[in-house]
C-alpha positions in Angstrom: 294.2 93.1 -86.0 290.9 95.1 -85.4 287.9 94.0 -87.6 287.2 95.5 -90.7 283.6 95.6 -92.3 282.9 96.6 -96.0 279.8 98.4 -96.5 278.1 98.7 -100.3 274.6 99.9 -101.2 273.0 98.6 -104.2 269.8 98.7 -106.6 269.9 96.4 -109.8 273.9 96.0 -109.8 273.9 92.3 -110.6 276.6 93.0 -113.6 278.8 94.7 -110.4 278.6 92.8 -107.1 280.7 89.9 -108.0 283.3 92.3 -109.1 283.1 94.4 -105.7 282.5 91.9 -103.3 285.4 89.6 -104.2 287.7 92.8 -104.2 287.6 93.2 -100.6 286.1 89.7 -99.3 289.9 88.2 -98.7 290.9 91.1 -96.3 287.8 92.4 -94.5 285.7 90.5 -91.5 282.3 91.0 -93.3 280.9 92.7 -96.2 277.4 93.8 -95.7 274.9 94.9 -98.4 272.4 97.0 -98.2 270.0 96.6 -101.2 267.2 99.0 -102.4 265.0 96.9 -103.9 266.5 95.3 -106.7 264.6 94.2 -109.6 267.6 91.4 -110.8 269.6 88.9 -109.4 271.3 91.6 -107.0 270.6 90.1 -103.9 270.9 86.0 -105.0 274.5 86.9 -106.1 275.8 88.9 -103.3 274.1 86.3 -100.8 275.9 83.3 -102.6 279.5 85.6 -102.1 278.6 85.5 -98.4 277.4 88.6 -97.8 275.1 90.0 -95.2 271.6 91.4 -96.4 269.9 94.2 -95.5 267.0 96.2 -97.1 265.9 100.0 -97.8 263.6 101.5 -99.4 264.2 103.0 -102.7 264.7 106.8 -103.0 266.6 106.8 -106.3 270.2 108.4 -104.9 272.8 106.7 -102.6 273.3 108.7 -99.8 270.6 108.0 -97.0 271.0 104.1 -97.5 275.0 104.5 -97.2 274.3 106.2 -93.7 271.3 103.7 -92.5 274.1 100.8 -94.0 277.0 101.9 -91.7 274.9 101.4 -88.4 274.6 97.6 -89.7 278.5 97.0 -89.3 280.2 95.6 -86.3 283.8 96.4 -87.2 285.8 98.8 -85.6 286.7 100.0 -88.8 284.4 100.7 -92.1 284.8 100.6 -95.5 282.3 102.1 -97.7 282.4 101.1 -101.2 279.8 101.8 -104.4 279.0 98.5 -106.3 280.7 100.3 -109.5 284.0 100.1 -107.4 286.9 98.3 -106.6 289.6 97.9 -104.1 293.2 97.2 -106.2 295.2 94.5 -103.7 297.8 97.3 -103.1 295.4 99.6 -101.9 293.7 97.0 -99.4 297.9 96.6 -98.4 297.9 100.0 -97.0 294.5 100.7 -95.9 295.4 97.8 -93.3 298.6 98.6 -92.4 296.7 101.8 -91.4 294.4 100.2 -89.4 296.9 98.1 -87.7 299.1 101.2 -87.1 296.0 103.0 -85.6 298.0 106.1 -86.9 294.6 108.2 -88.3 290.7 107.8 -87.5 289.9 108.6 -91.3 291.2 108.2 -94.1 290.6 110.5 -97.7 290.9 107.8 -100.3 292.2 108.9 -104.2 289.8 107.5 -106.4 290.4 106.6 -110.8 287.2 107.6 -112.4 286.8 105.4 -115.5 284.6 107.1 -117.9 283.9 105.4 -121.3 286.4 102.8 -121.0 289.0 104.8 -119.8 290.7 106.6 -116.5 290.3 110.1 -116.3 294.0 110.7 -114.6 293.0 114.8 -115.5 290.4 117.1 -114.6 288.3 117.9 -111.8 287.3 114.0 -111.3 291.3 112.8 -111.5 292.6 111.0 -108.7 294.0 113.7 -107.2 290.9 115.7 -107.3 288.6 113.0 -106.1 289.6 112.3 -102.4 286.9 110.5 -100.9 286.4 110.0 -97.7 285.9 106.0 -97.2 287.9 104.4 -94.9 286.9 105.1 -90.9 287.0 104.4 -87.5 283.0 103.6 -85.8 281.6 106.6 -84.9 284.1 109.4 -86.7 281.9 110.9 -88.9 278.6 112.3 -89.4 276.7 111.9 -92.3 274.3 113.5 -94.2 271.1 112.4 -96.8 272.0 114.9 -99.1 272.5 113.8 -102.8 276.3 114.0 -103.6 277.2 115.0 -99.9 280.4 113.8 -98.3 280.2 112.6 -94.8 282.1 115.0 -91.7 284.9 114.3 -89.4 283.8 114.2 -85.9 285.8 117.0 -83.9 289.2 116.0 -83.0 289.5 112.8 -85.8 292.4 112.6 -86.9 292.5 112.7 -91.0 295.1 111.2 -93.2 295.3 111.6 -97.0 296.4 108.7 -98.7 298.3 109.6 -102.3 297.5 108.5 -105.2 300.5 106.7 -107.0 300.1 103.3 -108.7 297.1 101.4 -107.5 296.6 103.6 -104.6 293.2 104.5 -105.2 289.8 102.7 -105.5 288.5 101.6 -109.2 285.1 103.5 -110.0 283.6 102.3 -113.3 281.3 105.5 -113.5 280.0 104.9 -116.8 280.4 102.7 -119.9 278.7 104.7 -122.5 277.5 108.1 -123.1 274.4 107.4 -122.7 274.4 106.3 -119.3 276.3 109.3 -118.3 273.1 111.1 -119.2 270.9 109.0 -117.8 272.3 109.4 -114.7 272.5 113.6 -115.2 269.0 113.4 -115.4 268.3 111.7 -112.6 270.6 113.3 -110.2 270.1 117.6 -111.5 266.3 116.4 -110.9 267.1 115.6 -107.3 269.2 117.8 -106.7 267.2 120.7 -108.0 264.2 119.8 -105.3 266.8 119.5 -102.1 267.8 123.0 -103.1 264.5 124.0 -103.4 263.5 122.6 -100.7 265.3 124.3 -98.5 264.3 127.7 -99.5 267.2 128.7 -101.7 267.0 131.1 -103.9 267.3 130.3 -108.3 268.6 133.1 -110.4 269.3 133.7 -113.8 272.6 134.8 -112.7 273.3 131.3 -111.5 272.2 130.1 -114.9 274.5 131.4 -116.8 277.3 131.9 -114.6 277.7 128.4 -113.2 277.8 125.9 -115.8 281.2 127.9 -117.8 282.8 128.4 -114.9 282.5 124.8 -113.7 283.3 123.6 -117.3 286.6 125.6 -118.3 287.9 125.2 -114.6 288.2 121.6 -115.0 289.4 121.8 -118.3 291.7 124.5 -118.1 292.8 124.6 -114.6 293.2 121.6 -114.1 294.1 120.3 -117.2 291.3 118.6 -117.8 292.3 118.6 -122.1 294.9 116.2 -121.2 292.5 112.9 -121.2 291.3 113.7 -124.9 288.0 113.6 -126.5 287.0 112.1 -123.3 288.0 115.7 -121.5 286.1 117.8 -123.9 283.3 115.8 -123.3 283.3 115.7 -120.0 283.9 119.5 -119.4 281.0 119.8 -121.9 278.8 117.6 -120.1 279.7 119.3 -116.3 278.5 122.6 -118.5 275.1 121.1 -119.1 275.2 119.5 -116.2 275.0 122.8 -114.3 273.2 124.3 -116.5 270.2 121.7 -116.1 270.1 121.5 -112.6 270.0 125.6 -112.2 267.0 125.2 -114.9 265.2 122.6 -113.1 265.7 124.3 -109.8 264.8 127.7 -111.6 261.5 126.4 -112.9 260.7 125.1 -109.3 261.4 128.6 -107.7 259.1 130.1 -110.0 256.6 128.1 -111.0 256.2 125.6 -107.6 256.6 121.7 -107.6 253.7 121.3 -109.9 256.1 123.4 -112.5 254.9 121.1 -115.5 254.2 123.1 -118.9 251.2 120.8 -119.7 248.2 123.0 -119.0 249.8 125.7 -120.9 250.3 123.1 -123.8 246.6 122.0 -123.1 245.2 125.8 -123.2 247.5 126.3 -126.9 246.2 122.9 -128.2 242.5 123.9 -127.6 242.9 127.5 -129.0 244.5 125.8 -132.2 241.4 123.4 -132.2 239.2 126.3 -131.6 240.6 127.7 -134.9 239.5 125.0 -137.0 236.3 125.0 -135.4 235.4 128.2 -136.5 237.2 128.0 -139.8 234.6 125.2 -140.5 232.0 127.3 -138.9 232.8 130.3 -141.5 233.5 128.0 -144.3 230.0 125.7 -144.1 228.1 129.6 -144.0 230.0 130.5 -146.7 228.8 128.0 -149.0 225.7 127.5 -147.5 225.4 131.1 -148.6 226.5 130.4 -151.8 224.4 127.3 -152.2 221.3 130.1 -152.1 222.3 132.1 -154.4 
């Protein structure tokens, strides 16, 4: 049986390692962590799991501590898992028949997108939608420190899609509340927006309103994204604002520079208001100064 190692990146997931870590623990060789700094009790309860640590530096998004975290792992095949997700027994079945048979080099993996206490089985975030490539041989793919990126084939890997039926596909507890959905919309339009703009793409207007409805009805239309409910309006209505925020954010940085804050202009209107009432108590002490001489 070649060895299997389970790779997860964290920063403050103490509610979620337990859950992850014993979800693949009785059929992989070694689970490794790679932590970002946590502020909670993290690293004490993935270490008391048996996990191996490792640290990075915190830069707010998962991507460049997922690649530095697969160069820690010795097996011949890698697992990469978020600490939001799970791996369902049958799942872990076939992923290591897989690896037994060595019939493929990587694997695209369905994955169940819980949203607000519920799977999203429509949309453009349903199982079938959501392949995610997770499940590879050592040195297959290339990877890149891009928010949101998904890593490459090497040349010449061979790929096999797994298909989602049953428990085939890993358990991603995105988000509890609404709240935490935008939270995290923030965070990640705000990085996004600066990669873009980093690299010298061009914002537009155009982009700005063509991008967020398109994005919006195509899930919810095309692929039937109305079928999960309330939970399927509001999640084409977020992927709207969503888009709509990033393009803003990376709009205001094309145009304005990385300093694009609107606080000096706020500063230069709050002092011309001021000014007013300077010189309306200027004009009213002459006045009845004036008056007081009469």
């Amino acid at each position: 049986m070649p060895r299997i190692s389970a790779v997860i990146v964290t920063l403050n997931e103490e509610d979620n390692i337990s859950r992850v870590i014993s979800s693949v623990k009785p059929w992989v060789d070694e689970v490794i962590v790679v932590d970002m700094l946590s502020d909670d009790r993290t690293v004490e309860r993935a270490r008391a799991l048996g996990a191996t640590l490792f640290e990075h530096p915190r830069v707010g998004f998962v991507e460049p501590a997922r690649a530095t975290a697969v160069g820690y792992a010795r097996g011949e095949w890698i697992l990469i898992l978020d600490a939001d997700e799970m791996v369902p027994y049958p799942l872990s079945v076939e992923l290591r028949r897989i690896a037994e048979s060595d019939c493929a080099d990587v694997c695209r993996i369905p994955r169940m997108n819980y949203i607000m206490g519920k799977p999203m089985l429509y949309g453009q975030h349903s199982p079938d939608q959501d392949l995610q490539v997770r499940f590879f041989k050592r040195n297959t793919l290339r990877f890149s420190d891009r928010i949101h990126s998904f890593p490459k084939p090497e040349t010449g890997s061979r790929v096999h899609t797994i298909k989602f039926r049953g428990s085939y596909a890993i358990c991603h507890f995105h988000a509890a509340t609404a709240s935490q959905l935008i939270e995290k919309m923030d965070r990640y339009t705000t990085t996004e927006a600066d990669q873009v703009y980093r690299e010298g793409k061009i914002a537009s207007v155009w982009r700005l309103l063509l991008l967020p409805p398109i994005s919006s009805l195509r899930g919810y239309f095309l692929n039937l994204g109305w079928r999960d409910g309330w939970r399927g309006v509001y999640w084409a209505g977020l992927m709207f604002f969503y888009q709509l925020t990033r393009e803003a954010k990376h709009l205001q940085l094309f145009q304005c520079g990385p300093a694009s804050s609107s606080e000096p202009a706020y500063s230069r209107e709050a002092t011309q208001i001021l000014r007013e009432y300077t010189d309306a108590g200027t004009r009213d002490g002459s006045v009845k100064e004036a008056e007081g001489k009469r």
